[in-house]
C-alpha positions as semicolon CSV with decimal commas, in nm:
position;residue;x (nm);y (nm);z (nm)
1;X;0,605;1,056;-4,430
2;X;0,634;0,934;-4,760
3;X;0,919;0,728;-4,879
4;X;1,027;0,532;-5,190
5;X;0,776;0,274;-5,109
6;X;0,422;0,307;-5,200
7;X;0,304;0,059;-5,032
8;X;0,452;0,203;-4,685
9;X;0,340;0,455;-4,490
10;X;0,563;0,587;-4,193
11;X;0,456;0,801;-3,864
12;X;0,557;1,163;-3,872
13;X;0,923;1,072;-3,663
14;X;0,986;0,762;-3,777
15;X;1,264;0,687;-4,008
16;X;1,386;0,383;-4,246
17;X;1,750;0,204;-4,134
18;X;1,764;-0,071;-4,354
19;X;1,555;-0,211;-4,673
20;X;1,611;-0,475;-4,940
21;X;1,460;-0,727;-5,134
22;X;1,523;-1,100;-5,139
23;X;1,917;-1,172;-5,252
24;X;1,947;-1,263;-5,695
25;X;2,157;-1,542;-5,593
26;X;1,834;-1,681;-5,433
27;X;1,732;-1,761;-5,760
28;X;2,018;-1,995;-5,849
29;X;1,787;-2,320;-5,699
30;X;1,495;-2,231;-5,927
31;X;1,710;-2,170;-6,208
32;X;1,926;-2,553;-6,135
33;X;1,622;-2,715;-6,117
34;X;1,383;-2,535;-6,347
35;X;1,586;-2,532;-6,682
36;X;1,573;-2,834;-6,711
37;X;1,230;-2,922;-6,668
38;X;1,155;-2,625;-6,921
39;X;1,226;-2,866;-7,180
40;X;0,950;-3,020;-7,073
41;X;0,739;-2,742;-7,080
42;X;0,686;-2,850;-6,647
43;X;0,937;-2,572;-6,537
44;X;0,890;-2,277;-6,707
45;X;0,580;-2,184;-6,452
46;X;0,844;-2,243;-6,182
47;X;1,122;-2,044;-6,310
48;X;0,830;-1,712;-6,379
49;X;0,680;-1,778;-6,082
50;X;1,029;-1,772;-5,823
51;X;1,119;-1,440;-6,068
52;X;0,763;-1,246;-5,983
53;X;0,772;-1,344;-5,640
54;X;1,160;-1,248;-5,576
55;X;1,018;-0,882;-5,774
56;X;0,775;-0,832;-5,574
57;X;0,873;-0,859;-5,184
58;X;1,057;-0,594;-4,995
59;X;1,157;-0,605;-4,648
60;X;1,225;-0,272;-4,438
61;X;1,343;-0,189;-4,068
62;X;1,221;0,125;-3,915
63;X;1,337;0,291;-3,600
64;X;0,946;0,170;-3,506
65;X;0,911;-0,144;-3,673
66;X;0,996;-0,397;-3,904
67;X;0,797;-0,457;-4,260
68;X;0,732;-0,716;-4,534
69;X;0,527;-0,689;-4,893
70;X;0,475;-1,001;-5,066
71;X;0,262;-1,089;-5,288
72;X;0,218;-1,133;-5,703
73;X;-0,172;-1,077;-5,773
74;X;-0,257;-0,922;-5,466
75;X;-0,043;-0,722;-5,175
76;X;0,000;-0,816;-4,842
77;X;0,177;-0,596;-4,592
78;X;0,266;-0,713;-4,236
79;X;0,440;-0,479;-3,949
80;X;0,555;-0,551;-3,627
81;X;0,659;-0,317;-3,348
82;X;0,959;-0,356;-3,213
83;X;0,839;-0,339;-2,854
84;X;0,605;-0,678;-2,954
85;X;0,945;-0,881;-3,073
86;X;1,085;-1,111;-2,821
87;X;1,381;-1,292;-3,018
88;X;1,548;-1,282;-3,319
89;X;1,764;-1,609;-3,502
90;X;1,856;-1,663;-3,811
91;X;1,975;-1,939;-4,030
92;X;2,141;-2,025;-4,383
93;X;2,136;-2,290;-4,609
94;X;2,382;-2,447;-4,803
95;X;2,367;-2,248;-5,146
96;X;2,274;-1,926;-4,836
97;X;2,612;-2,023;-4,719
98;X;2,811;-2,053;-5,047
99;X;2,637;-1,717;-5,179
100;X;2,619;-1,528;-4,854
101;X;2,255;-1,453;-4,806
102;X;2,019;-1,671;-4,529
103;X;1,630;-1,618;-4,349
104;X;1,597;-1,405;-4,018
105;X;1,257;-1,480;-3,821
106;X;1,141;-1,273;-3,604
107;X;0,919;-1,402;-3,304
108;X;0,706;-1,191;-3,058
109;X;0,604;-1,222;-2,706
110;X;0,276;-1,429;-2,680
111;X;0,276;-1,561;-3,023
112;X;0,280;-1,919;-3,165
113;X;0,691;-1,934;-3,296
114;X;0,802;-1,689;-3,582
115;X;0,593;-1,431;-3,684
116;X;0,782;-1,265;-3,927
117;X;1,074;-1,421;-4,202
118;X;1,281;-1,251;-4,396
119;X;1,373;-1,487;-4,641
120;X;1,708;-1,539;-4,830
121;X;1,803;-1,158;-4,769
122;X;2,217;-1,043;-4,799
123;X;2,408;-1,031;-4,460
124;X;2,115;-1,206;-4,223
125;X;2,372;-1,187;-3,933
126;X;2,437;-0,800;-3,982
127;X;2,027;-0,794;-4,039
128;X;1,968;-0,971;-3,701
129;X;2,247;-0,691;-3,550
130;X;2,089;-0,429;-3,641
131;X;1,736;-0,585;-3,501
132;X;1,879;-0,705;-3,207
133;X;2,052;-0,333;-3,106
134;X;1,703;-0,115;-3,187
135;X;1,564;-0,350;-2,930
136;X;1,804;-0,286;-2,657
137;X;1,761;0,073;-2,729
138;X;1,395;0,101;-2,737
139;X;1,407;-0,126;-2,409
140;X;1,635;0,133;-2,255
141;X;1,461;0,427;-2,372
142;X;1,124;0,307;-2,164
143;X;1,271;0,239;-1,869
144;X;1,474;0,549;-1,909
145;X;1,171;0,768;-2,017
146;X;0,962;0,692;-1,732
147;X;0,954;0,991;-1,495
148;X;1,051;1,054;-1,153
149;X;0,701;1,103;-1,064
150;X;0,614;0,756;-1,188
151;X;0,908;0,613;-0,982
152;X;0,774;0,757;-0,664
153;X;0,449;0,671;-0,726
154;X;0,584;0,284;-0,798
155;X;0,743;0,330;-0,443
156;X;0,489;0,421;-0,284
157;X;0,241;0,172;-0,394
158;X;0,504;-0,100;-0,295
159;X;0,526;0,085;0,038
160;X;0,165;0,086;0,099
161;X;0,137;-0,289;0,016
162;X;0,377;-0,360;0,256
163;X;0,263;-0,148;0,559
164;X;-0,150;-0,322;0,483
165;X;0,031;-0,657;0,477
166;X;0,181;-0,587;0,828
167;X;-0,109;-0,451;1,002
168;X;-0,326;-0,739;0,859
169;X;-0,049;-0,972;0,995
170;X;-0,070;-0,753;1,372
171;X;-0,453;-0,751;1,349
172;X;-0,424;-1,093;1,318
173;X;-0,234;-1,246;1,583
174;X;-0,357;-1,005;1,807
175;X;-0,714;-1,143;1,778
176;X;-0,574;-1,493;1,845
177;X;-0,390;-1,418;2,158
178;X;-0,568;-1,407;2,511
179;X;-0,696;-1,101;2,650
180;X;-0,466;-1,035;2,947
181;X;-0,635;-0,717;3,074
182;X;-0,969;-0,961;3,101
183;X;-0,733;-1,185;3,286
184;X;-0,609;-0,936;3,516
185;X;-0,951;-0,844;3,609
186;X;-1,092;-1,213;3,720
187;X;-0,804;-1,259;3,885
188;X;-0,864;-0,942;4,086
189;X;-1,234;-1,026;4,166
190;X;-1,106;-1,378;4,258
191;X;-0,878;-1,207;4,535
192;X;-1,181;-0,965;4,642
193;X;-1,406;-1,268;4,625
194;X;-1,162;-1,459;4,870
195;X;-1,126;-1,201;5,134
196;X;-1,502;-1,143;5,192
197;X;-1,536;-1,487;5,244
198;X;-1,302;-1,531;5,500
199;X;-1,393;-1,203;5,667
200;X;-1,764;-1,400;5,641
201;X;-1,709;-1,766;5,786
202;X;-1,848;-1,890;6,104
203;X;-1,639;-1,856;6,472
204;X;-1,416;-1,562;6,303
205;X;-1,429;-1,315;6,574
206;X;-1,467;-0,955;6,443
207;X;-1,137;-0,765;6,405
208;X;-1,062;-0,507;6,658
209;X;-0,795;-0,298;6,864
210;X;-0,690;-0,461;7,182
211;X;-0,817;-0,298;7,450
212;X;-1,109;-0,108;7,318
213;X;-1,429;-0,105;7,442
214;X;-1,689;-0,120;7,164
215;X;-1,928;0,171;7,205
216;X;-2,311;0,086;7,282
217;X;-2,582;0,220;7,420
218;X;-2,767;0,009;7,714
219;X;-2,992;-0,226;7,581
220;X;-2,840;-0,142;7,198
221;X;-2,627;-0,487;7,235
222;X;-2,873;-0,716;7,427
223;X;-3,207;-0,672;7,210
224;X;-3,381;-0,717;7,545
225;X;-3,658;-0,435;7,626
226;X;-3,647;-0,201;7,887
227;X;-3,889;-0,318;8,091
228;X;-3,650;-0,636;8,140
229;X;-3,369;-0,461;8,227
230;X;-3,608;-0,254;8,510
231;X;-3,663;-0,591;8,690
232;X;-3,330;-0,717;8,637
233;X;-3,204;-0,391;8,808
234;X;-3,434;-0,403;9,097
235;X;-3,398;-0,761;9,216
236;X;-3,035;-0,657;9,239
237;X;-3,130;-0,372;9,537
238;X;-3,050;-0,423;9,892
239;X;-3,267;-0,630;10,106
240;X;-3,437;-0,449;10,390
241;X;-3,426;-0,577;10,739
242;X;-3,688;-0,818;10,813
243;X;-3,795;-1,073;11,041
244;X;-3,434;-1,240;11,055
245;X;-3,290;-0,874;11,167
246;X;-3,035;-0,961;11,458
247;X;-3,176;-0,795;11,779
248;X;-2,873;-0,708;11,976
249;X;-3,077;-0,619;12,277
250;X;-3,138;-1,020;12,350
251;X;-2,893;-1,176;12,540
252;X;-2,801;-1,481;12,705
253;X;-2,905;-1,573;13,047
254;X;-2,613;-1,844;13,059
């Protein structure tokens, strides 16, 4: 886009709001303190030097960004988004004051104090206005212009974040606690343990229904052989009459 300026080159949408050059009154200081030394040959490089210099710097505010040419000799141009600025001030002095014209700096995020003066310029309070409301705007416009795509997506990342930073918490505690099923189990072996032991110990007689006979086979119990048990049986048989038999045929003769 080409404007009045050749120095300044615009994007295709972007349009100028405000430019000017420093205020004539500006000059008044040079001019007090310069004629004078003229006479003495001292201040006329002062008073041609203030003039080429006030000539030859413009200022300009964009809907983008702000400008600044200076220079005499050479050119130097210096731009600054608007979405780089992070405050504005500005300031007058006393013949600013009395003449109505004062310096607005211009300081961006990240940077060492002011970046960018516009010196002795007309209205520096409407100047820092105007500044001050393309800011807001353009701030509004990016949060504005960002999509409801890109909001869900924000929300979901969040989301995520949160829901890993739970589970790591769970994971965590969990492996720090004791393992009660673990627990359960000894304790259940313990109690197994325990009852075969006492079913085990010495003198415990064998549990049984009262009044049963346990069911063995002869000889099964006594581990003897049969042979044993053959003797056994026949020393128990009846003894046959003998020698000692009563005879009931002898009687007495008294």
């Amino acid at each position: 886009m080409e404007t009045e300026f050749d120095w300044l080159t615009l994007d295709e949408e972007e349009e100028v709001l405000w430019a000017d050059t420093p205020h004539p009154y500006s000059l008044v200081p040079a001019l007090i303190v310069g004629v004078p030394l003229s006479l003495v040959i001292v201040g006329i490089p002062l008073l041609v030097g203030s003039y080429l210099s006030f000539k030859n710097t413009n200022y300009v505010v964009t809907t983008e960004a702000l400008y600044k040419k200076t220079g005499v000799l050479s050119r130097s141009v210096q731009r600054i988004e608007f979405d780089k600025v992070q405050d504005t001030s500005y300031s007058q002095t006393f013949f600013g004051a009395q003449f109505g014209y004062g310096t607005v700096d211009i300081s961006t995020a990240g940077g060492s104090g002011v970046e960018m003066s516009f010196q002795n310029v007309a209205e520096p309070q409407s100047l820092q206005s105007l500044v001050n409301e393309r800011l807001k705007r353009g701030r509004s416009s990016d949060a504005g212009g960002k999509g409801k795509e890109a909001v869900l997506d924000d929300i979901v990342t969040e989301l995520r974040a949160i829901r890993e930073a739970i589970e790591g918490d769970a994971s965590h505690s969990m492996g720090d606690s004791p393992d009660t099923s673990s627990t359960k189990t000894t304790e259940n072996d313990f109690d197994l343990t325990s009852d075969s032991t006492s079913d085990s110990t010495p003198g415990s007689t064998p549990n049984s229904t009262p009044g049963s006979t346990p069911n063995s086979t002869p000889g099964s119990n006594t581990g003897q052989p049969d042979s044993d048990l053959d003797q056994t049986e026949s020393s128990l048989d009846p003894l046959e009459p003998t020698e000692f038999e009563f005879d009931a045929s002898v009687t007495d003769d008294r």
